[in-house]
DOKETOR-413698 format. One record per residue (C-alpha): x, y, z negated; residue number from 1; residue in three letters. Coordinates in pm, whole numbers, plus 32768, in hexadecimal, padded with zeros to 4 digits. Layout:
# residues N
<node x="X" y="Y" z="Z" num="NUM" residuo="ALA"/>
...
END
This chain:
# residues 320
<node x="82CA" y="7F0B" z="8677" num="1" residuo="UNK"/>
<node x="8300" y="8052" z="8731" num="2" residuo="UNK"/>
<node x="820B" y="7FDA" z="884B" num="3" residuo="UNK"/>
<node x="8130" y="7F68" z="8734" num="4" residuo="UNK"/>
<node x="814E" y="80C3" z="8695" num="5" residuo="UNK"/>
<node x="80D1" y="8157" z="880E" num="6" residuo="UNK"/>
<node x="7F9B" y="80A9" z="885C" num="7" residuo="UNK"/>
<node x="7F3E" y="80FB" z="86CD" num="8" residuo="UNK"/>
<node x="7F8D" y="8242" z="86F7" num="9" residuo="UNK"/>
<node x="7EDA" y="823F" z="8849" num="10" residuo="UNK"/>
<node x="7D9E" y="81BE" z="87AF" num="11" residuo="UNK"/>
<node x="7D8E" y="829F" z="8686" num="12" residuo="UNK"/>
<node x="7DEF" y="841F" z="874F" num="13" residuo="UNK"/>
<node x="7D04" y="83AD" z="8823" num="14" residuo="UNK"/>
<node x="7BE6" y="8382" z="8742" num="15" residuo="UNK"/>
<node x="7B4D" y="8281" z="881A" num="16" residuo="UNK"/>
<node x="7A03" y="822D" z="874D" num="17" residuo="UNK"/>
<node x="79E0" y="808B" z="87A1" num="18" residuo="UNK"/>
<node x="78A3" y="7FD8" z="87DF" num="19" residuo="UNK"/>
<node x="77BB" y="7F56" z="86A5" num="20" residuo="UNK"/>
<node x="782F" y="7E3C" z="8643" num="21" residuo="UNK"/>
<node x="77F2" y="7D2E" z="856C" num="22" residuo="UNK"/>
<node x="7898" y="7CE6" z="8415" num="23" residuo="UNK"/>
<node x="7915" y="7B86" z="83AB" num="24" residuo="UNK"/>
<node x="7919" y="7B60" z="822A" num="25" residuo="UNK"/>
<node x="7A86" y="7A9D" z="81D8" num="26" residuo="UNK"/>
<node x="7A2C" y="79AE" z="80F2" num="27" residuo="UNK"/>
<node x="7B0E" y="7995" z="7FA7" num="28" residuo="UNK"/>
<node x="7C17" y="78D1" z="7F4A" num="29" residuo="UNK"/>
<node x="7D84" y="7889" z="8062" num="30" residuo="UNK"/>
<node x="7D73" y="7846" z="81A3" num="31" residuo="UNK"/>
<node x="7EC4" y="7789" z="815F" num="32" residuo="UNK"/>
<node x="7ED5" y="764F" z="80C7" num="33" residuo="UNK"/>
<node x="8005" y="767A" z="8030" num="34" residuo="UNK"/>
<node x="80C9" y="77EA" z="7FD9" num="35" residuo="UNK"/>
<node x="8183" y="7882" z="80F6" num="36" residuo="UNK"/>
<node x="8306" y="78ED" z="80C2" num="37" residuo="UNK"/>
<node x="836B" y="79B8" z="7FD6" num="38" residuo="UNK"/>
<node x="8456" y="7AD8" z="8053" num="39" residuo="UNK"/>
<node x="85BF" y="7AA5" z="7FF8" num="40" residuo="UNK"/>
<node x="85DB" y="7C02" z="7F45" num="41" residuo="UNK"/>
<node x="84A5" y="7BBD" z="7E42" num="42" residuo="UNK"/>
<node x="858A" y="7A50" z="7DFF" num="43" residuo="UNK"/>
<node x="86C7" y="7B33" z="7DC8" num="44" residuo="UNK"/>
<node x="8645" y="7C37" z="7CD3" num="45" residuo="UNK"/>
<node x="8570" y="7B25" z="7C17" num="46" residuo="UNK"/>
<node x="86E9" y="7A78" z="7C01" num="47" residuo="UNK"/>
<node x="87AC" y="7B79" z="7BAA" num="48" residuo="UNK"/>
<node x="86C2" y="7BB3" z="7AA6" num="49" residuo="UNK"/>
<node x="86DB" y="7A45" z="7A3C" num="50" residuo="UNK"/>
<node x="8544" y="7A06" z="7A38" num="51" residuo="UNK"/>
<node x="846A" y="7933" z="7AF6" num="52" residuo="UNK"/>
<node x="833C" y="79A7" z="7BB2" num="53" residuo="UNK"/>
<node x="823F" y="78EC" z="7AD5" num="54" residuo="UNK"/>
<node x="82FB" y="7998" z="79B3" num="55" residuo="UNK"/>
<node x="82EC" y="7AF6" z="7A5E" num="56" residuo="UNK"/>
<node x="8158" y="7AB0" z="7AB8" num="57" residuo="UNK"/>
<node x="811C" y="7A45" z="7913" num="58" residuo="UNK"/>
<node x="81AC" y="7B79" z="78BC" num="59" residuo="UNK"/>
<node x="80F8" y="7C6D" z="797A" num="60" residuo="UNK"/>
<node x="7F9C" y="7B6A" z="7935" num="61" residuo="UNK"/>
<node x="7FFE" y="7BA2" z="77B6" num="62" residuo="UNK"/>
<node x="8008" y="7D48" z="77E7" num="63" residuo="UNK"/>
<node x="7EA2" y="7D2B" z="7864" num="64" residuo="UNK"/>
<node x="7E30" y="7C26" z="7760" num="65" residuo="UNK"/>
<node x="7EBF" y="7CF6" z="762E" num="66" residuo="UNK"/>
<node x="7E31" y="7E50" z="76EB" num="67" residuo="UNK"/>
<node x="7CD4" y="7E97" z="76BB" num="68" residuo="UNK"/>
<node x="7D1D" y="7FED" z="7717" num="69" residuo="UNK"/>
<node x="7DAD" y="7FAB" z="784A" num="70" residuo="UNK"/>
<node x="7CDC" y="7EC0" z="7893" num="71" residuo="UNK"/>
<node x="7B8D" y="7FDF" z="7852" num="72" residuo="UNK"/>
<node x="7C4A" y="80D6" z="7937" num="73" residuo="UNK"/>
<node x="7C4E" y="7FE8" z="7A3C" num="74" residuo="UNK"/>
<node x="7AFC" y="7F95" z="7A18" num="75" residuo="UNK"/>
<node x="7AA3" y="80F8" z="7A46" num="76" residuo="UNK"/>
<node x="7B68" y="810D" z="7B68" num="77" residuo="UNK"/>
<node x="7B22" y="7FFC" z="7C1D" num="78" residuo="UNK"/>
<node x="797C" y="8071" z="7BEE" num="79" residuo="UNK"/>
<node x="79F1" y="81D4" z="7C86" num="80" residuo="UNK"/>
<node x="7A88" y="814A" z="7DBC" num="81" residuo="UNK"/>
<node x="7966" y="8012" z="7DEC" num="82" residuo="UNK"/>
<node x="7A6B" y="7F08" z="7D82" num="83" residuo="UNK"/>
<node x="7A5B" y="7DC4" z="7CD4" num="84" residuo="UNK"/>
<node x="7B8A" y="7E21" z="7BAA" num="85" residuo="UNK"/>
<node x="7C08" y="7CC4" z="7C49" num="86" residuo="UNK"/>
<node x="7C98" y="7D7D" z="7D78" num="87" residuo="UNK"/>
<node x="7D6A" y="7E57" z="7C73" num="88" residuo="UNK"/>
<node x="7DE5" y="7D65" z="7B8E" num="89" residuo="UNK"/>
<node x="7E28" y="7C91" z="7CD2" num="90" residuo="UNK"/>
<node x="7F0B" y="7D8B" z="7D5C" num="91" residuo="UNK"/>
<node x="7FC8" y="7DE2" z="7C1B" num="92" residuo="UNK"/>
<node x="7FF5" y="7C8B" z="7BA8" num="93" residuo="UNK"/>
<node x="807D" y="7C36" z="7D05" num="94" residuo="UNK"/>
<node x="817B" y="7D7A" z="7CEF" num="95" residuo="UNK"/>
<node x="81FF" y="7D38" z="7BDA" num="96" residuo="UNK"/>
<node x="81F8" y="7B99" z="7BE7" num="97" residuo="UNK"/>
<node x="82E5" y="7BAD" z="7D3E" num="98" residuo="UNK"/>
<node x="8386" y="7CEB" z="7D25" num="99" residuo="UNK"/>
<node x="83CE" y="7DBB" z="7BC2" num="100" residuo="UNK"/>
<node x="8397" y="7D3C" z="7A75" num="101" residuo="UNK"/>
<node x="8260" y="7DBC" z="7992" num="102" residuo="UNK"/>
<node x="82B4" y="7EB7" z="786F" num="103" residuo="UNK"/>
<node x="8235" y="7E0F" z="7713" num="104" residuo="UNK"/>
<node x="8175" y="7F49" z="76FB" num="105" residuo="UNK"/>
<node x="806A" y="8023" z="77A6" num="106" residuo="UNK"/>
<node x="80DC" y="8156" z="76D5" num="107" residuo="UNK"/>
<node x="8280" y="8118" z="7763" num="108" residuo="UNK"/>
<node x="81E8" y="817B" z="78C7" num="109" residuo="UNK"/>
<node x="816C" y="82F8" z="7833" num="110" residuo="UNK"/>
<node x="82E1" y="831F" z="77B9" num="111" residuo="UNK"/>
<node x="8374" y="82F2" z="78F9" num="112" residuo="UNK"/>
<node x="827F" y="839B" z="79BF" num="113" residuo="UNK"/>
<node x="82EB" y="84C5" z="790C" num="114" residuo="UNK"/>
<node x="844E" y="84BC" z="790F" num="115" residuo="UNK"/>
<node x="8427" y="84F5" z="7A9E" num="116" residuo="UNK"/>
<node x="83A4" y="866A" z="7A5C" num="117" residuo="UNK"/>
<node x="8521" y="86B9" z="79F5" num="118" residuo="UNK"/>
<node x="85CE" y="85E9" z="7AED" num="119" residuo="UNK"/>
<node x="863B" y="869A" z="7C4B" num="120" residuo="UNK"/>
<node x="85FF" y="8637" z="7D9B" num="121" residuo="UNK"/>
<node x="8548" y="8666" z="7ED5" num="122" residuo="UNK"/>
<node x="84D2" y="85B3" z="8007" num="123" residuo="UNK"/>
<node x="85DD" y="85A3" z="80D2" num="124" residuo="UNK"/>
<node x="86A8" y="84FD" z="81D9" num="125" residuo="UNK"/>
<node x="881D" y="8589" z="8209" num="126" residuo="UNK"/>
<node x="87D4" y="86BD" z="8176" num="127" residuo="UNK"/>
<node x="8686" y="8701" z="8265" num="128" residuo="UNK"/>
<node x="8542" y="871F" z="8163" num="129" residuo="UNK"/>
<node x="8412" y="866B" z="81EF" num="130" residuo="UNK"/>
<node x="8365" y="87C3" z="821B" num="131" residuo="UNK"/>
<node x="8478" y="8824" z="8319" num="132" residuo="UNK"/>
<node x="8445" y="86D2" z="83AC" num="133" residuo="UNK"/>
<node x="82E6" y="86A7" z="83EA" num="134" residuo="UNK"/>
<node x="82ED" y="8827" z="8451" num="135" residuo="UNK"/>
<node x="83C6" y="8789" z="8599" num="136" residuo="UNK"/>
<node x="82B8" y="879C" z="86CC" num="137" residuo="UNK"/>
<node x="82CF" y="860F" z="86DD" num="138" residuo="UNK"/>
<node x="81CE" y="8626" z="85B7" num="139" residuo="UNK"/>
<node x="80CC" y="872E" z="866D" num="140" residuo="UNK"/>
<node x="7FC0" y="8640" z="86C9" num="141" residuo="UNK"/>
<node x="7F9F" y="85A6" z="8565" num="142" residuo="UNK"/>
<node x="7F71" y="8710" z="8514" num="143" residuo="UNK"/>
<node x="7E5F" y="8720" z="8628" num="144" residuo="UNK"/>
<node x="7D82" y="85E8" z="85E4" num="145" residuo="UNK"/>
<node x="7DA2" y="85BE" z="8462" num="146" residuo="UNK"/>
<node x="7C87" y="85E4" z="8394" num="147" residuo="UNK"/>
<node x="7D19" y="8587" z="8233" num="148" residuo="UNK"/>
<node x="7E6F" y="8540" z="8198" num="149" residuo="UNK"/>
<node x="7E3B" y="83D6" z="81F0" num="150" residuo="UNK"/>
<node x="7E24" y="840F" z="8352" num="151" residuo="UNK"/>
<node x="7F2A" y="8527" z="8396" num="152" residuo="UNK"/>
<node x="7FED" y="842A" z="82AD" num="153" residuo="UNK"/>
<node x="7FEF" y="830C" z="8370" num="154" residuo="UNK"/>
<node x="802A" y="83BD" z="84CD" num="155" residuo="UNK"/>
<node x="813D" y="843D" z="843F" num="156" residuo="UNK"/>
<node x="81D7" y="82E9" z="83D7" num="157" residuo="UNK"/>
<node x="8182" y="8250" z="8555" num="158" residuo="UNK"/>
<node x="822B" y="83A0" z="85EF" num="159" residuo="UNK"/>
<node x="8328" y="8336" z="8506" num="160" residuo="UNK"/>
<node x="8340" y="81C3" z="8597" num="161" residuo="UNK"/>
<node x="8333" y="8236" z="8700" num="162" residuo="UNK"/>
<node x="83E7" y="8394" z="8722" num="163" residuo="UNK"/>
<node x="84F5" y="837F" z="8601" num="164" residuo="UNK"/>
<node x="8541" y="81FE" z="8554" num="165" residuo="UNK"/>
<node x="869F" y="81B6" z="85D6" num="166" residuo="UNK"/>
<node x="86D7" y="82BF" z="86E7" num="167" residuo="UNK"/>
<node x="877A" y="83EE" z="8706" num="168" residuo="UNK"/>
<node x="86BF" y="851A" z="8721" num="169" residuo="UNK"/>
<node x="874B" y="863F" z="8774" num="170" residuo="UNK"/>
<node x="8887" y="85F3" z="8718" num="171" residuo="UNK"/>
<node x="8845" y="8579" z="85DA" num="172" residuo="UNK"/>
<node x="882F" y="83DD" z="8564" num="173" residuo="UNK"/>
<node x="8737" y="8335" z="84EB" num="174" residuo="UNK"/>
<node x="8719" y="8210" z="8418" num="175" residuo="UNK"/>
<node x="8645" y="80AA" z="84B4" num="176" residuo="UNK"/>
<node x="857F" y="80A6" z="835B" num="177" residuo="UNK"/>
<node x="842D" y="8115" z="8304" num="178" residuo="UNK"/>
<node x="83C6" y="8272" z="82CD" num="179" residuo="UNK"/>
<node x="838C" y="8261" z="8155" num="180" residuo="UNK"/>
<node x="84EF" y="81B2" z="813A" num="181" residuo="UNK"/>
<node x="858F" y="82CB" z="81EB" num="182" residuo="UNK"/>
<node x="84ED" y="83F5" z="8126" num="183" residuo="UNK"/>
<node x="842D" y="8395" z="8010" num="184" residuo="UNK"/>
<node x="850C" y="82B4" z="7F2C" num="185" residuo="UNK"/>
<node x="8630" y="83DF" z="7ED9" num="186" residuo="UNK"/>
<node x="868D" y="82C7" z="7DCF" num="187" residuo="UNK"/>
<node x="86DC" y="81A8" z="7E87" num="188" residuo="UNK"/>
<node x="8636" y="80DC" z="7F94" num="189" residuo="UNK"/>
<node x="850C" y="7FFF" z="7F66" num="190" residuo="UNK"/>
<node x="84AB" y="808E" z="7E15" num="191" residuo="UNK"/>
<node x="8362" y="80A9" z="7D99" num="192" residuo="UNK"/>
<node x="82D6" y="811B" z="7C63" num="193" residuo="UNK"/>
<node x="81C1" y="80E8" z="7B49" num="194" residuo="UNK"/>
<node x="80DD" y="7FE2" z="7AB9" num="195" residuo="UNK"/>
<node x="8043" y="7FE5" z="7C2A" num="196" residuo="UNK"/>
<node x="81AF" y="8012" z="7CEA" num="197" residuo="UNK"/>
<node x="8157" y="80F3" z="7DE4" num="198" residuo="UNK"/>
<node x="8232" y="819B" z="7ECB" num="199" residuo="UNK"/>
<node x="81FC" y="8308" z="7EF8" num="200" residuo="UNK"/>
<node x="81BB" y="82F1" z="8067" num="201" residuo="UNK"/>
<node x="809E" y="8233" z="8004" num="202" residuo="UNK"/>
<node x="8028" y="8325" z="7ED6" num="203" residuo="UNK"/>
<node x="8046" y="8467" z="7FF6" num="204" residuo="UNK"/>
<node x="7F58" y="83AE" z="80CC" num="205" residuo="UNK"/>
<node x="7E68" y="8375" z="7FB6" num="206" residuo="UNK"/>
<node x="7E43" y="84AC" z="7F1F" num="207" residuo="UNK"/>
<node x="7D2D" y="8547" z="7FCF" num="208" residuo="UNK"/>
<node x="7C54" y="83F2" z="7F81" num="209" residuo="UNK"/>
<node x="7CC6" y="8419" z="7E0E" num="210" residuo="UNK"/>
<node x="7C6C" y="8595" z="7E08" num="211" residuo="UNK"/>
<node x="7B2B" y="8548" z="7EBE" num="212" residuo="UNK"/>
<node x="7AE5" y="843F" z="7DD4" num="213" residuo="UNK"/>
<node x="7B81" y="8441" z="7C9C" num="214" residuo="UNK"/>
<node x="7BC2" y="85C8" z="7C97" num="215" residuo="UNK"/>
<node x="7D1E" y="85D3" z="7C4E" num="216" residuo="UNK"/>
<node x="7E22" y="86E4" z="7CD1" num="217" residuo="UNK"/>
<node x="7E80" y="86C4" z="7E71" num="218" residuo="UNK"/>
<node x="7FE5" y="8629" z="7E6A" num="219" residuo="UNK"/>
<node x="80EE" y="86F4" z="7F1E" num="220" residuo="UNK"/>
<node x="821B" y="8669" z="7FE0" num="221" residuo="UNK"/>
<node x="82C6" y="87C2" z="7F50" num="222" residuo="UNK"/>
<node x="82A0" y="876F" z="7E18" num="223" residuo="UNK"/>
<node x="8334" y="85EA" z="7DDA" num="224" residuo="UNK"/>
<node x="834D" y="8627" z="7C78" num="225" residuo="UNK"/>
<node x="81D7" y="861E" z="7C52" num="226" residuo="UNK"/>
<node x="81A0" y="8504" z="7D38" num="227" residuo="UNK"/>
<node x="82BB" y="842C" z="7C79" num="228" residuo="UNK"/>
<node x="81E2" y="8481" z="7B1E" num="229" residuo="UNK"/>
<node x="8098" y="844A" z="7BBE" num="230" residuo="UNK"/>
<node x="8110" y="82D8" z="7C50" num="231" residuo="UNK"/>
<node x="81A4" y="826A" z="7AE0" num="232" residuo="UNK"/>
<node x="8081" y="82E6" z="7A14" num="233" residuo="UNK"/>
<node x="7F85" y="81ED" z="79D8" num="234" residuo="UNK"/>
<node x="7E78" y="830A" z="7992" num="235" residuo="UNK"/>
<node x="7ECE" y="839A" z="7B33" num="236" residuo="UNK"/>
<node x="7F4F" y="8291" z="7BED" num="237" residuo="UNK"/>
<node x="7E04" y="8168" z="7B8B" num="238" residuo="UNK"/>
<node x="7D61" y="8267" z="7C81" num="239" residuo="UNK"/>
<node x="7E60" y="824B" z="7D7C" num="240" residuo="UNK"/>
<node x="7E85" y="80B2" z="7D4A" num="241" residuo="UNK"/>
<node x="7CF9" y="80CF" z="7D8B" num="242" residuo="UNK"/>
<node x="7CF7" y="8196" z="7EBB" num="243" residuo="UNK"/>
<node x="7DF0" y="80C4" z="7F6F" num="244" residuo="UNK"/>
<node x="7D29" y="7F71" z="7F3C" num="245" residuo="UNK"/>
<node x="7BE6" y="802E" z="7FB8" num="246" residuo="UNK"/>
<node x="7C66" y="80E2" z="8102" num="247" residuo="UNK"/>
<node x="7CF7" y="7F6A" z="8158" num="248" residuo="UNK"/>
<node x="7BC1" y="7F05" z="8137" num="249" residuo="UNK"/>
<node x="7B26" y="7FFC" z="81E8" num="250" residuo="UNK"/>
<node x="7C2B" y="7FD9" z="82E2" num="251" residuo="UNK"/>
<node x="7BB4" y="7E65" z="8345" num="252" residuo="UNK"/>
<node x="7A46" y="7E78" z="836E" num="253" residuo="UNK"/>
<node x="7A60" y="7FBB" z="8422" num="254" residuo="UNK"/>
<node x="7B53" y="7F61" z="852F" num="255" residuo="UNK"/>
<node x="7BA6" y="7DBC" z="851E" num="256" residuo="UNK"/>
<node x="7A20" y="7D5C" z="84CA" num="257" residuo="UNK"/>
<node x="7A94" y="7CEB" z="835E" num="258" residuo="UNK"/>
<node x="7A1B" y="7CEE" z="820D" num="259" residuo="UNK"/>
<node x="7B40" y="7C93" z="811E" num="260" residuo="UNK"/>
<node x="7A75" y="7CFF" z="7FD6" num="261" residuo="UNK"/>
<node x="7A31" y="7BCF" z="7F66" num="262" residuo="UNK"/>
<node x="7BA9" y="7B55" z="7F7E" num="263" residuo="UNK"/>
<node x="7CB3" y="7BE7" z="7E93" num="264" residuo="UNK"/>
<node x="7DBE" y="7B12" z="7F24" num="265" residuo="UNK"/>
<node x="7D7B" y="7BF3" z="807C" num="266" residuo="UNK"/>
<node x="7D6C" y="7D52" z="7FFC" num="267" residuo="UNK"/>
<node x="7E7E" y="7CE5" z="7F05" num="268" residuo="UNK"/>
<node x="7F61" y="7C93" z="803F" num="269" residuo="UNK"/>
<node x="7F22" y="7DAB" z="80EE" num="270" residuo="UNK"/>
<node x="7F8E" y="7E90" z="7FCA" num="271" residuo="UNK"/>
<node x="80AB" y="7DCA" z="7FA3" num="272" residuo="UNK"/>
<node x="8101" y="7E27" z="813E" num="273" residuo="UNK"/>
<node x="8073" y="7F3E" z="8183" num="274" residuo="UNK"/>
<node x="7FE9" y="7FFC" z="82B3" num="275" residuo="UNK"/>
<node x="7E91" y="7F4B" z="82A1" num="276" residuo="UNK"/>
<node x="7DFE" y="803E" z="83EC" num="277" residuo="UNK"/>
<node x="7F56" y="7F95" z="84C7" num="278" residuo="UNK"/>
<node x="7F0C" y="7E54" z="8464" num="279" residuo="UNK"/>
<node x="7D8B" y="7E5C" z="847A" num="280" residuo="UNK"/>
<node x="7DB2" y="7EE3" z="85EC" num="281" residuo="UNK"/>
<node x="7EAC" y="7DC3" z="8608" num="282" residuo="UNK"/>
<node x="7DA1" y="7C99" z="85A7" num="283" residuo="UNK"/>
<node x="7CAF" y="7D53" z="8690" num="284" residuo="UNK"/>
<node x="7D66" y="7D30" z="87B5" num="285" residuo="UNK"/>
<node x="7DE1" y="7BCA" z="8756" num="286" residuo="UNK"/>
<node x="7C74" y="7B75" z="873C" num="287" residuo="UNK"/>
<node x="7BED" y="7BF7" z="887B" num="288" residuo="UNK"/>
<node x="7D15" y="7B4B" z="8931" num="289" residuo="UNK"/>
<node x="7CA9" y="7A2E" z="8897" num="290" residuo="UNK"/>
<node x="7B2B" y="7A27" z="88C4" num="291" residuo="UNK"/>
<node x="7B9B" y="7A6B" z="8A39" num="292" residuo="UNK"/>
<node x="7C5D" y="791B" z="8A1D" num="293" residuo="UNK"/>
<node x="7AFC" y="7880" z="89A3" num="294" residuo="UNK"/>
<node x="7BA7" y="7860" z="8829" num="295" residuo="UNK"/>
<node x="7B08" y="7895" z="86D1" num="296" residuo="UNK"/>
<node x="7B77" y="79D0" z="8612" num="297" residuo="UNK"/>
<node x="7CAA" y="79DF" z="8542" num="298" residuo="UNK"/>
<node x="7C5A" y="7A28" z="83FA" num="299" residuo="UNK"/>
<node x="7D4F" y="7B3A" z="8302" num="300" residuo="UNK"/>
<node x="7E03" y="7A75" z="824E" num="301" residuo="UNK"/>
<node x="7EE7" y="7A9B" z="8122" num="302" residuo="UNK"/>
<node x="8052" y="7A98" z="80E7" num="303" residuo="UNK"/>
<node x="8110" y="79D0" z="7FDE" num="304" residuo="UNK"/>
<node x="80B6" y="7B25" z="7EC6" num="305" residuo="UNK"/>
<node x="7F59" y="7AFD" z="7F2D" num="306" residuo="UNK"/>
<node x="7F54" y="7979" z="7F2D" num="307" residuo="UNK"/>
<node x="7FB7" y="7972" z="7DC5" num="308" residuo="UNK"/>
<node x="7E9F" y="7A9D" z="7D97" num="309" residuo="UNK"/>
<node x="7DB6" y="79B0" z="7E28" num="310" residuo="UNK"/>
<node x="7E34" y="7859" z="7D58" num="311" residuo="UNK"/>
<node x="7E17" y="7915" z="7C2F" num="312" residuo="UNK"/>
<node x="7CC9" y="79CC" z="7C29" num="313" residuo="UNK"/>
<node x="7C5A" y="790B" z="7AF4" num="314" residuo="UNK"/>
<node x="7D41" y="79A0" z="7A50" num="315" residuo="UNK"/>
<node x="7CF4" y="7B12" z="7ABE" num="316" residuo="UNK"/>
<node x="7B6E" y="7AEF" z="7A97" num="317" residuo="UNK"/>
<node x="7B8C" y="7A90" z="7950" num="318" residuo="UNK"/>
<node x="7C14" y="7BFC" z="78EC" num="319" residuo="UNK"/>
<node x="7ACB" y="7C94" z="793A" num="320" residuo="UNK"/>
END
């Protein structure tokens, strides 16, 4: 990963500008015939729980049947950031089939996102704030070559991967886990948040799209409070759900030659993972070392979240 990290980091500081190039359109539906593995920590939580996956998925279906209003706001959305409102319902339905359980009720995701205004806590690792952190000279060149939040963002997470995960740095350890894990969920690890469970690494790289965009307030590492209430109300974080699925997207054609936006089960895998740029740059070079082999393309394909995205897009067309 950390070499990984370098050539990506490599590529995008440099601000090499590739040849033209053309753009396959991925067709719809899996490239799998049958689902890939589930991970083992979606099949402990849906245990412990004592629910079924199919049982998690009718749930969260239901919330969007009984919901015109959500439902409307996605609509809206989705027609801001040039989506098909498939891509969104894909990627919530996939959250919250594998990994959390649906609330019953649009309105019990406002409540919460307002009890985090009270609550106290920063952005931290072993009581260094993320502002003193990225402030370390490691980070300079993201400062350099960053031209929105989603850029300086990202360079900060690969610094992050190839100066910091598991080392020691000047005397001080660091955790082998991923930059939002480390300093972005003061909580506990792996959690996410809202009807679209977004991590707020994810919502700080977004916000500049979402201002541009949608015109909402610039999110602020400094401020966590507001970034925990903008990722678990429905009315701020849509926006953010949005953005993600369209820089993927954007992500693909302009650097792997790929148009995913005809394939939900794609762009819902992708926001399932994360780091669409990384893994885009990834199938690039996989291709060319490939066509110099004499072989066909590889085409994105999905994981087991977007499989069932992809099996069940009857089902999600028929809410809009």
């Amino acid at each position: 990963m950390k070499a990984f990290a370098g050539l990506v980091l490599s590529l995008s500081l440099a601000l090499v500008a590739g040849e033209a190039q053309a753009v396959t359109k991925v067709p719809p539906g899996n490239r799998n015939v049958e689902q890939p593995s589930v991970p083992g920590g979606s099949a402990s939580r849906t245990r412990a729980l004592s629910t079924t996956y199919e049982a998690k998925y009718q749930r969260v279906l239901r919330l969007f049947q009984q919901d015109e209003t959500l439902r409307s706001k996605i609509r809206q959305v989705s027609a801001s950031y040039g989506l098909d409102p498939v891509h969104m319902a894909g990627a919530i339905i996939g959250e919250h089939t594998y990994n959390v359980d649906a609330y019953d009720r649009l309105q019990t995701y406002y409540v919460k996102a307002v009890s985090y205004l009270s609550t106290s806590f920063q952005f931290a690792h072993g009581g260094e704030n993320i502002a003193t952190f990225v402030g370390r000279p490691e980070f300079a060149e993201c400062n350099a070559v960053a031209a929105d939040s989603y850029d300086l963002w990202s360079c900060r997470e690969v610094v992050w991967e190839r100066d910091f995960r598991g080392r020691t740095v000047d005397g001080r350890s660091y955790p082998d886990d991923r930059f939002g894990a480390v300093f972005f969920q003061p909580f506990y690890a792996g959690q996410t948040f809202g009807i679209g469970q977004l991590n707020p690494l994810t919502a700080l790289q977004m916000s500049d799209l979402v201002h541009q965009v949608s015109g909402l307030p610039k999110l602020d590492a400094s401020d966590p409070q507001a970034v925990y209430r903008t990722i678990m109300d429905p009315d701020l974080t849509l926006a953010y759900v949005a953005a993600t699925l369209k820089t993927s997207i954007d992500a693909y054609r302009r650097i792997a030659g790929f148009d995913i936006s005809d394939n939900p089960g794609v762009t819902s895998t992708l926001y399932n993972v994360g780091n669409p740029e990384q893994r885009a740059y990834g199938l690039k070079l996989e291709n060319s070392q490939r066509a110099a082999r004499g072989e066909a393309p590889r085409l994105p394909e999905e994981n087991y979240y977007g499989w069932l995205v992809n099996d069940r897009l009857e089902d999600l067309e028929a809410l809009f």
